[in-house]
C-alpha positions in Angstrom: 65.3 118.7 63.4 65.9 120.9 66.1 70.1 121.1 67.4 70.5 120.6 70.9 72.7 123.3 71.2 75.0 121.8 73.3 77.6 118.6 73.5 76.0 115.9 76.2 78.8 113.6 77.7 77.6 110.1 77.8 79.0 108.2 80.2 78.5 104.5 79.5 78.4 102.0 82.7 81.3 100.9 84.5 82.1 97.0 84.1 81.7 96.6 88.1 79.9 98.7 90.3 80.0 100.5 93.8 77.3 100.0 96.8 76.6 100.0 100.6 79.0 96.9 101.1 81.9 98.9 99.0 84.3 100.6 101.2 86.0 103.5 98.8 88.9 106.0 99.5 88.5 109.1 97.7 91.8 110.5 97.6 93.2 114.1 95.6 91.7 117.6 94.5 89.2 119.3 96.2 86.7 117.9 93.8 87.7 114.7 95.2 85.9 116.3 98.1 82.8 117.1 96.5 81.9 113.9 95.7 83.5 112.3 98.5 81.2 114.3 100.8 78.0 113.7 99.1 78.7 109.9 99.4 79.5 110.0 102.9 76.4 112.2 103.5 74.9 109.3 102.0 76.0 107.5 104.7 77.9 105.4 102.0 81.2 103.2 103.1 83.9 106.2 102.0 86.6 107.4 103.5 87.5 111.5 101.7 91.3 112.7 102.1 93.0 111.4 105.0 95.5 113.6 104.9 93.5 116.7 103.2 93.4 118.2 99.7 95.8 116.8 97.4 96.4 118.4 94.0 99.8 116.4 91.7 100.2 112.9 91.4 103.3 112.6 92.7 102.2 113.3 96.1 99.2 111.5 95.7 101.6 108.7 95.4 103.1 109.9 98.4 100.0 109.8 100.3 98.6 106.1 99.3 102.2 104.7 100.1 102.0 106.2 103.6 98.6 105.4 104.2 99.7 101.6 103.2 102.9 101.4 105.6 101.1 102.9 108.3 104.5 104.9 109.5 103.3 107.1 112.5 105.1 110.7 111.7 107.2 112.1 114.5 108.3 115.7 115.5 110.7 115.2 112.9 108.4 115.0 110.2 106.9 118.8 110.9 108.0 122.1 110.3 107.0 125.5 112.4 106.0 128.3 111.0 104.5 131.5 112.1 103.1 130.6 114.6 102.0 127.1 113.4 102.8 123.3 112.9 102.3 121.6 109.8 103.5 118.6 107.9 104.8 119.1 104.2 102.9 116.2 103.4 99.2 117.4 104.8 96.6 119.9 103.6 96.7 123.0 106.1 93.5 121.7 107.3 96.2 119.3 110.2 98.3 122.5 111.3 98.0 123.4 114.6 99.7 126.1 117.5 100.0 122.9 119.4 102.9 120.2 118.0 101.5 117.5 119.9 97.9 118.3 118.8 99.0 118.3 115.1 100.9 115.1 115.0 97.4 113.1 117.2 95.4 114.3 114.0 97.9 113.2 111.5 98.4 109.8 112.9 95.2 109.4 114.1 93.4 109.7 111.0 96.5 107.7 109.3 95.5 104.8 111.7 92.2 104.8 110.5 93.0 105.2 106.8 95.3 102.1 107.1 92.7 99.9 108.6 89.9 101.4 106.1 92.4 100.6 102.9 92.6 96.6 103.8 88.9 96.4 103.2 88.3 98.8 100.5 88.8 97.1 97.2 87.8 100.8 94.9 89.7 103.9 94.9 88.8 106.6 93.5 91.6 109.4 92.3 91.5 113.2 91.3 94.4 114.9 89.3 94.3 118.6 90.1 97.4 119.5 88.3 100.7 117.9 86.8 102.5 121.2 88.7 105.0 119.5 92.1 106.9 121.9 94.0 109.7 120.7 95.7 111.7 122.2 98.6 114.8 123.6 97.5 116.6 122.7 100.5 116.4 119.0 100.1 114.1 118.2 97.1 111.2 117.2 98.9 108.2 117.3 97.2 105.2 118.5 99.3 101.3 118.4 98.8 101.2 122.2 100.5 103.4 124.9 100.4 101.6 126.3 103.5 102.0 129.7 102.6 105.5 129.3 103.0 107.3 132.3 100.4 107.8 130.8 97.0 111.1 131.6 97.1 111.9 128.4 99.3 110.7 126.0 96.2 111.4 124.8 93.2 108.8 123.6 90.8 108.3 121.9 87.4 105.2 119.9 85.8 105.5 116.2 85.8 106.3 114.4 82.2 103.3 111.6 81.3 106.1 108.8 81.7 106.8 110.7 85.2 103.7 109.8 86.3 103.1 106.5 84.7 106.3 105.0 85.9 105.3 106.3 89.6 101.9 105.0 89.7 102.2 101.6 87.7 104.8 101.4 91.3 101.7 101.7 93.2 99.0 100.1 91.5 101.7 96.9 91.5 101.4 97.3 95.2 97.8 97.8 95.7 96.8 94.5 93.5 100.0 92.6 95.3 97.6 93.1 98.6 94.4 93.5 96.8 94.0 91.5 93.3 90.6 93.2 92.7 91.3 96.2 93.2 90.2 99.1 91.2 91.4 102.6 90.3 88.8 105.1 89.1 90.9 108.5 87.7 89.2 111.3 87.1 91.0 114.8 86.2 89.4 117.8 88.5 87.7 120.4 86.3 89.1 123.3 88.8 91.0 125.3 86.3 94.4 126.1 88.3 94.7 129.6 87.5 97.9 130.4 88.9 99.5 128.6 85.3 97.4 130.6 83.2 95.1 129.3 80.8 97.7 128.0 78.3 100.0 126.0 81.3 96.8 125.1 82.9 95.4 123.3 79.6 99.1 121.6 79.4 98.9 120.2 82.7 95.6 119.0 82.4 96.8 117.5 79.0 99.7 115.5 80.8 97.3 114.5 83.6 95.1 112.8 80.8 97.6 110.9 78.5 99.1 109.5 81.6 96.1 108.4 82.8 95.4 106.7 79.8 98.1 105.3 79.8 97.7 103.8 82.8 94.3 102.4 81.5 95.7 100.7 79.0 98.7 98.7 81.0 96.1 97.8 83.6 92.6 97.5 81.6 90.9 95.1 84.4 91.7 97.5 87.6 92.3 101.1 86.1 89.5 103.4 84.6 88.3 106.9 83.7 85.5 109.3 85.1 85.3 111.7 82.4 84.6 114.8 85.3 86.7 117.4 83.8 85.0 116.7 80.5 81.6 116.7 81.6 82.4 120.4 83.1 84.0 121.8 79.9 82.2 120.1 77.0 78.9 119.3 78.6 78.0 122.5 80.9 80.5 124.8 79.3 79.2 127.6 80.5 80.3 130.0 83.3 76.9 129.4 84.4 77.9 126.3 86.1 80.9 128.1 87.8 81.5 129.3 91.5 82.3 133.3 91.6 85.5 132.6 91.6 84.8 131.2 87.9 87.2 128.8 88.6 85.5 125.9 90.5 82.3 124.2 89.4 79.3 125.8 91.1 77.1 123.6 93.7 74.5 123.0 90.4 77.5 121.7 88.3 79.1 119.4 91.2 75.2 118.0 91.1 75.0 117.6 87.7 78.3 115.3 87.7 77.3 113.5 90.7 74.1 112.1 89.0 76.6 111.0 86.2 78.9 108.8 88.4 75.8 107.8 90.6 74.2 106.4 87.5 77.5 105.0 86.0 78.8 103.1 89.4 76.3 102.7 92.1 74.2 99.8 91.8 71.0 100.2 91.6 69.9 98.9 95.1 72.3 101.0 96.6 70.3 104.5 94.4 67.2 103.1 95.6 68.5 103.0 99.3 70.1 106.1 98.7 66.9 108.1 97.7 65.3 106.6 101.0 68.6 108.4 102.7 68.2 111.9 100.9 64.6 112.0 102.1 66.2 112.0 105.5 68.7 113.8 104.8 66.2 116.5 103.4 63.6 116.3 106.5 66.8 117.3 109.1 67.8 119.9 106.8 64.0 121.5 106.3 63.6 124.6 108.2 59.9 124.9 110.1 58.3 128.0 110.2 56.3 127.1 113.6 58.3 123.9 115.2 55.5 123.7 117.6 52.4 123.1 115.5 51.1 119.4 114.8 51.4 119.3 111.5 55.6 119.7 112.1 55.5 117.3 114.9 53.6 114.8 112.8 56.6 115.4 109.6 58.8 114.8 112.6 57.5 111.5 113.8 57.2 110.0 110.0 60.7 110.7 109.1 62.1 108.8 112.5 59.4 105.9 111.2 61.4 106.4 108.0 64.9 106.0 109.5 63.7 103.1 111.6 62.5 101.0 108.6 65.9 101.9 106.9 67.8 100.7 109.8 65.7 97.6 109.9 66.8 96.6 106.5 70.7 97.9 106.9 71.7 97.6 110.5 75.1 99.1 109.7 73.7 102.1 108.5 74.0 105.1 111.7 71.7 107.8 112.0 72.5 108.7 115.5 72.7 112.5 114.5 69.7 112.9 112.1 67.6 110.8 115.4 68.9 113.5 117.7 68.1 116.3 115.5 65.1 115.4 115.1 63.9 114.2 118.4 64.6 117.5 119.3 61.4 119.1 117.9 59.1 116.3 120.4 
Protein backbone atom coordinates (compact mmCIF):
# COMPACT_ATOMS: atom_id res chain seq x y z
CA UNK A 1 0.00 0.00 0.00
CA UNK A 2 1.08 3.19 -0.93
CA UNK A 3 1.20 6.16 2.40
CA UNK A 4 -0.53 9.18 1.68
CA UNK A 5 2.02 11.09 2.96
CA UNK A 6 0.17 13.40 4.66
CA UNK A 7 -2.70 13.68 7.68
CA UNK A 8 -6.34 14.61 5.90
CA UNK A 9 -8.71 16.30 8.46
CA UNK A 10 -12.11 14.84 8.09
CA UNK A 11 -14.60 16.92 8.95
CA UNK A 12 -17.84 15.09 9.55
CA UNK A 13 -21.37 16.99 8.95
CA UNK A 14 -22.76 19.41 11.19
CA UNK A 15 -26.18 18.20 12.89
CA UNK A 16 -27.98 21.47 11.23
CA UNK A 17 -27.01 23.20 8.38
CA UNK A 18 -26.62 26.80 6.85
CA UNK A 19 -28.38 28.22 3.41
CA UNK A 20 -29.78 31.18 1.51
CA UNK A 21 -32.62 31.64 4.16
CA UNK A 22 -29.76 31.58 7.08
CA UNK A 23 -28.81 35.02 8.10
CA UNK A 24 -25.11 34.45 9.89
CA UNK A 25 -22.72 36.95 11.73
CA UNK A 26 -19.25 36.22 11.31
CA UNK A 27 -17.65 37.88 14.03
CA UNK A 28 -13.49 37.75 15.20
CA UNK A 29 -9.97 37.26 13.47
CA UNK A 30 -9.16 38.17 10.22
CA UNK A 31 -9.86 34.68 9.08
CA UNK A 32 -13.29 35.33 10.18
CA UNK A 33 -13.02 37.64 7.18
CA UNK A 34 -11.89 35.24 4.74
CA UNK A 35 -14.70 33.26 4.95
CA UNK A 36 -17.03 35.77 5.76
CA UNK A 37 -16.22 37.46 2.45
CA UNK A 38 -16.39 34.55 0.21
CA UNK A 39 -19.98 33.96 1.62
CA UNK A 40 -21.08 37.35 1.04
CA UNK A 41 -19.58 37.28 -2.43
CA UNK A 42 -21.88 34.49 -2.62
CA UNK A 43 -24.40 36.71 -2.18
CA UNK A 44 -25.23 34.51 0.98
CA UNK A 45 -27.35 36.16 4.07
CA UNK A 46 -23.87 37.24 6.30
CA UNK A 47 -23.06 39.90 7.91
CA UNK A 48 -18.54 40.00 8.43
CA UNK A 49 -17.29 42.16 11.54
CA UNK A 50 -19.36 45.01 12.37
CA UNK A 51 -17.04 46.62 14.20
CA UNK A 52 -13.75 45.18 12.31
CA UNK A 53 -11.11 42.64 13.03
CA UNK A 54 -11.34 41.18 16.38
CA UNK A 55 -8.61 38.90 17.80
CA UNK A 56 -9.32 37.67 22.09
CA UNK A 57 -12.38 36.55 23.31
CA UNK A 58 -12.91 38.86 25.80
CA UNK A 59 -13.60 41.51 23.40
CA UNK A 60 -15.34 39.48 21.18
CA UNK A 61 -17.62 39.33 24.12
CA UNK A 62 -17.51 42.86 24.18
CA UNK A 63 -18.49 43.28 20.74
CA UNK A 64 -21.69 40.76 20.64
CA UNK A 65 -23.03 42.50 23.96
CA UNK A 66 -22.91 45.86 22.23
CA UNK A 67 -24.19 44.80 19.09
CA UNK A 68 -27.22 43.25 21.27
CA UNK A 69 -27.97 46.50 23.42
CA UNK A 70 -27.69 48.59 20.51
CA UNK A 71 -26.05 51.59 22.71
CA UNK A 72 -25.13 54.35 20.13
CA UNK A 73 -21.31 55.46 21.20
CA UNK A 74 -20.85 59.12 21.88
CA UNK A 75 -17.81 61.56 21.70
CA UNK A 76 -17.17 60.13 24.93
CA UNK A 77 -16.53 56.77 23.80
CA UNK A 78 -13.38 57.90 21.30
CA UNK A 79 -10.00 58.81 21.82
CA UNK A 80 -7.75 61.25 19.41
CA UNK A 81 -4.68 60.51 18.40
CA UNK A 82 -2.20 61.76 15.90
CA UNK A 83 -4.12 63.04 13.97
CA UNK A 84 -7.04 60.55 14.13
CA UNK A 85 -10.32 59.31 15.93
CA UNK A 86 -10.77 55.90 16.89
CA UNK A 87 -12.78 53.92 19.27
CA UNK A 88 -10.89 51.38 21.64
CA UNK A 89 -13.48 49.03 20.88
CA UNK A 90 -13.21 49.09 16.75
CA UNK A 91 -10.63 47.82 14.24
CA UNK A 92 -8.67 50.90 12.74
CA UNK A 93 -10.57 50.27 9.73
CA UNK A 94 -13.61 53.19 11.70
CA UNK A 95 -10.83 55.92 12.58
CA UNK A 96 -11.24 58.86 10.93
CA UNK A 97 -9.63 62.87 10.86
CA UNK A 98 -13.22 63.67 11.19
CA UNK A 99 -15.03 62.87 14.91
CA UNK A 100 -18.28 63.13 13.55
CA UNK A 101 -17.46 60.94 10.49
CA UNK A 102 -16.07 58.27 12.79
CA UNK A 103 -18.87 57.94 15.27
CA UNK A 104 -21.82 57.88 11.79
CA UNK A 105 -19.68 54.62 10.83
CA UNK A 106 -19.65 53.11 14.14
CA UNK A 107 -23.24 53.57 14.93
CA UNK A 108 -24.34 53.19 11.67
CA UNK A 109 -23.04 49.85 10.98
CA UNK A 110 -24.04 49.06 14.87
CA UNK A 111 -27.68 49.82 13.74
CA UNK A 112 -27.59 47.51 11.21
CA UNK A 113 -25.76 44.76 13.08
CA UNK A 114 -28.55 45.04 15.81
CA UNK A 115 -31.32 44.56 13.37
CA UNK A 116 -29.33 41.75 11.42
CA UNK A 117 -28.65 39.74 14.98
CA UNK A 118 -32.74 39.41 15.72
CA UNK A 119 -32.95 37.36 12.61
CA UNK A 120 -29.82 35.47 12.44
CA UNK A 121 -30.16 32.31 14.41
CA UNK A 122 -26.00 30.97 13.46
CA UNK A 123 -22.99 32.72 14.57
CA UNK A 124 -20.01 31.90 13.60
CA UNK A 125 -16.74 32.87 15.90
CA UNK A 126 -12.87 33.03 15.33
CA UNK A 127 -10.34 33.02 18.29
CA UNK A 128 -7.22 34.73 17.15
CA UNK A 129 -5.47 34.74 20.36
CA UNK A 130 -6.08 34.26 24.23
CA UNK A 131 -3.59 37.64 24.57
CA UNK A 132 -6.10 41.10 25.95
CA UNK A 133 -4.46 44.24 26.53
CA UNK A 134 -5.89 46.45 28.73
CA UNK A 135 -5.43 50.21 29.23
CA UNK A 136 -3.39 50.89 32.17
CA UNK A 137 -5.13 54.01 32.94
CA UNK A 138 -8.47 52.45 33.72
CA UNK A 139 -8.37 48.66 32.88
CA UNK A 140 -10.20 48.81 29.83
CA UNK A 141 -9.76 46.10 27.64
CA UNK A 142 -9.64 47.14 23.88
CA UNK A 143 -9.91 45.06 20.55
CA UNK A 144 -7.02 47.61 19.01
CA UNK A 145 -4.27 49.21 20.45
CA UNK A 146 -4.18 51.60 17.46
CA UNK A 147 -0.65 51.98 17.38
CA UNK A 148 -0.94 53.60 20.53
CA UNK A 149 2.99 53.01 22.32
CA UNK A 150 2.85 49.79 24.37
CA UNK A 151 3.83 51.49 27.15
CA UNK A 152 0.16 52.78 27.77
CA UNK A 153 -1.08 48.87 28.26
CA UNK A 154 -1.09 46.17 30.23
CA UNK A 155 -1.47 42.70 29.02
CA UNK A 156 -1.95 39.04 30.08
CA UNK A 157 -3.49 35.81 28.34
CA UNK A 158 -6.93 34.84 29.32
CA UNK A 159 -7.19 31.57 31.77
CA UNK A 160 -9.76 28.63 29.95
CA UNK A 161 -12.20 29.34 32.96
CA UNK A 162 -11.69 33.22 32.03
CA UNK A 163 -13.18 32.64 28.99
CA UNK A 164 -15.71 30.03 29.68
CA UNK A 165 -17.25 31.95 32.54
CA UNK A 166 -17.42 35.12 30.05
CA UNK A 167 -18.98 33.43 27.26
CA UNK A 168 -21.45 30.79 28.90
CA UNK A 169 -22.71 34.95 30.07
CA UNK A 170 -23.34 35.45 26.54
CA UNK A 171 -24.45 32.32 25.00
CA UNK A 172 -27.15 32.51 28.21
CA UNK A 173 -28.19 35.71 26.52
CA UNK A 174 -28.19 34.81 22.99
CA UNK A 175 -30.53 31.53 23.57
CA UNK A 176 -32.70 33.89 26.29
CA UNK A 177 -33.67 35.89 22.82
CA UNK A 178 -32.91 33.11 20.44
CA UNK A 179 -33.57 29.39 21.76
CA UNK A 180 -32.01 27.97 18.44
CA UNK A 181 -29.37 29.55 18.32
CA UNK A 182 -26.10 28.26 17.31
CA UNK A 183 -22.43 29.01 17.94
CA UNK A 184 -19.89 27.66 15.52
CA UNK A 185 -15.99 28.33 17.08
CA UNK A 186 -13.37 27.99 15.17
CA UNK A 187 -9.64 28.97 16.37
CA UNK A 188 -7.80 31.18 13.40
CA UNK A 189 -4.76 29.40 12.08
CA UNK A 190 -2.79 32.97 11.75
CA UNK A 191 0.08 32.09 13.96
CA UNK A 192 0.41 35.49 16.19
CA UNK A 193 3.96 35.90 15.96
CA UNK A 194 4.46 38.69 18.17
CA UNK A 195 4.30 35.74 21.31
CA UNK A 196 6.75 33.64 19.71
CA UNK A 197 6.15 30.22 18.76
CA UNK A 198 6.04 28.72 22.25
CA UNK A 199 3.39 31.64 23.73
CA UNK A 200 1.68 31.42 20.46
CA UNK A 201 1.05 27.53 20.72
CA UNK A 202 -0.13 28.35 24.56
CA UNK A 203 -2.66 30.72 23.51
CA UNK A 204 -3.96 28.77 20.95
CA UNK A 205 -3.98 25.87 23.50
CA UNK A 206 -6.25 27.94 25.94
CA UNK A 207 -8.37 29.15 23.00
CA UNK A 208 -9.19 25.31 22.41
CA UNK A 209 -9.86 23.74 25.86
CA UNK A 210 -12.19 26.67 26.47
CA UNK A 211 -13.93 26.14 23.58
CA UNK A 212 -14.49 22.76 24.32
CA UNK A 213 -15.46 23.43 27.17
CA UNK A 214 -18.01 25.43 26.08
CA UNK A 215 -19.15 22.50 23.75
CA UNK A 216 -19.68 20.45 26.21
CA UNK A 217 -21.98 22.70 28.70
CA UNK A 218 -23.98 23.66 25.63
CA UNK A 219 -23.88 20.50 23.23
CA UNK A 220 -27.25 21.44 21.23
CA UNK A 221 -26.15 25.23 20.29
CA UNK A 222 -22.21 25.31 20.53
CA UNK A 223 -19.79 23.56 18.08
CA UNK A 224 -16.24 23.34 16.51
CA UNK A 225 -14.77 24.12 12.98
CA UNK A 226 -11.58 22.43 13.13
CA UNK A 227 -9.86 25.55 10.87
CA UNK A 228 -6.69 25.89 12.72
CA UNK A 229 -6.35 22.18 12.42
CA UNK A 230 -7.01 21.74 8.96
CA UNK A 231 -4.06 24.42 8.31
CA UNK A 232 -1.47 22.79 10.60
CA UNK A 233 -2.11 18.97 10.32
CA UNK A 234 -3.77 18.80 6.98
CA UNK A 235 -1.72 21.44 4.65
CA UNK A 236 1.26 21.69 6.92
CA UNK A 237 3.31 23.10 4.69
CA UNK A 238 4.62 26.67 4.25
CA UNK A 239 3.38 26.04 0.87
CA UNK A 240 -0.04 26.98 1.93
CA UNK A 241 1.22 30.23 3.60
CA UNK A 242 1.11 34.04 2.61
CA UNK A 243 4.86 35.62 2.42
CA UNK A 244 4.50 36.69 5.47
CA UNK A 245 4.51 32.83 6.48
CA UNK A 246 2.18 33.69 8.96
CA UNK A 247 -1.34 33.70 7.34
CA UNK A 248 -2.86 31.00 5.16
CA UNK A 249 -2.16 31.79 1.53
CA UNK A 250 -5.31 32.41 -0.92
CA UNK A 251 -4.97 28.33 -1.98
CA UNK A 252 -5.19 27.33 1.76
CA UNK A 253 -8.20 29.83 2.72
CA UNK A 254 -9.82 27.75 -0.42
CA UNK A 255 -8.97 24.67 0.59
CA UNK A 256 -10.85 25.25 4.15
CA UNK A 257 -13.65 26.89 2.58
CA UNK A 258 -14.62 23.79 0.53
CA UNK A 259 -14.37 22.04 4.05
CA UNK A 260 -17.06 24.20 5.86
CA UNK A 261 -19.03 24.51 2.51
CA UNK A 262 -19.31 20.82 2.46
CA UNK A 263 -19.78 20.40 6.30
CA UNK A 264 -22.66 23.33 6.72
CA UNK A 265 -24.22 24.50 3.57
CA UNK A 266 -27.05 22.54 2.45
CA UNK A 267 -26.91 21.26 -0.52
CA UNK A 268 -29.43 23.41 -2.48
CA UNK A 269 -27.81 26.37 -1.26
CA UNK A 270 -23.93 24.59 -3.12
CA UNK A 271 -25.96 23.98 -6.03
CA UNK A 272 -27.28 27.74 -6.12
CA UNK A 273 -24.06 28.74 -5.15
CA UNK A 274 -22.11 27.22 -8.15
CA UNK A 275 -24.87 28.94 -10.46
CA UNK A 276 -23.45 32.30 -8.45
CA UNK A 277 -19.57 31.60 -8.95
CA UNK A 278 -20.29 31.24 -12.66
CA UNK A 279 -21.35 34.82 -12.41
CA UNK A 280 -19.20 35.76 -10.26
CA UNK A 281 -16.39 34.36 -12.66
CA UNK A 282 -17.93 35.96 -16.05
CA UNK A 283 -17.69 39.70 -14.26
CA UNK A 284 -14.31 38.95 -13.07
CA UNK A 285 -13.01 37.44 -16.78
CA UNK A 286 -10.81 39.87 -18.42
CA UNK A 287 -11.58 40.07 -22.50
CA UNK A 288 -8.88 40.48 -24.78
CA UNK A 289 -11.12 42.34 -27.53
CA UNK A 290 -14.45 43.55 -25.52
CA UNK A 291 -15.80 44.50 -28.93
CA UNK A 292 -15.82 41.20 -30.88
CA UNK A 293 -19.19 38.99 -30.98
CA UNK A 294 -18.04 36.21 -29.59
CA UNK A 295 -17.55 38.57 -26.05
CA UNK A 296 -20.74 40.24 -26.53
CA UNK A 297 -22.45 36.90 -27.00
CA UNK A 298 -20.52 35.54 -23.28
CA UNK A 299 -21.98 38.79 -22.16
CA UNK A 300 -25.58 38.39 -23.07
CA UNK A 301 -25.67 34.50 -21.72
CA UNK A 302 -24.30 35.31 -18.36
CA UNK A 303 -27.18 38.24 -17.86
CA UNK A 304 -29.71 35.19 -19.19
CA UNK A 305 -27.92 33.35 -16.37
CA UNK A 306 -28.53 35.98 -13.60
CA UNK A 307 -32.01 36.49 -14.78
CA UNK A 308 -32.97 32.75 -14.41
CA UNK A 309 -31.29 32.92 -10.88
CA UNK A 310 -33.26 35.82 -9.94
CA UNK A 311 -36.35 34.19 -11.15
CA UNK A 312 -35.93 31.35 -8.80
CA UNK A 313 -34.55 33.66 -5.62
CA UNK A 314 -36.02 37.11 -5.92
CA UNK A 315 -34.02 38.16 -2.89
CA UNK A 316 -30.95 37.54 -4.37
CA UNK A 317 -29.33 41.21 -5.89
CA UNK A 318 -27.15 41.45 -8.65
CA UNK A 319 -27.43 45.04 -9.33
CA UNK A 320 -23.58 45.39 -9.66
CA UNK A 321 -22.58 42.26 -11.66
CA UNK A 322 -25.89 43.58 -14.20
CA UNK A 323 -24.10 46.92 -14.52
CA UNK A 324 -20.76 45.53 -15.08
CA UNK A 325 -21.74 43.74 -17.43
CA UNK A 326 -24.12 45.75 -19.42
CA UNK A 327 -21.38 47.79 -19.85
CA UNK A 328 -19.60 45.72 -22.64
CA UNK A 329 -23.34 46.12 -24.92
Amino acid sequence: MIPAFRTEVDVQPFPFDISYKTPIIFCGSCFTENIGRIMVERKMPALVNPFGVVYNPLSVKLVIERIIQATPLTESDLRFRDGLWYSYLHHSSYSSSDKNKCLAMINYDLSHANKFIKSANCLLVTFGTARVYYLKENNQPVTNCHKVPSKEFNNNLMSVEEIVTSWSELIDLLLSQTPCSKIVFTISPVRHWKDGAVGNQQSKSILNVAIHKLILKYPDNAFYFPSYEILMDDLRDYRYYADDMLHPSKVAVEYIWEKFKKSLIESKSITLMEEIEKVISAVNHKPFNPNIPEHRAFVANTLELIKKIKKKNSSLNFTEEENTLLGFL
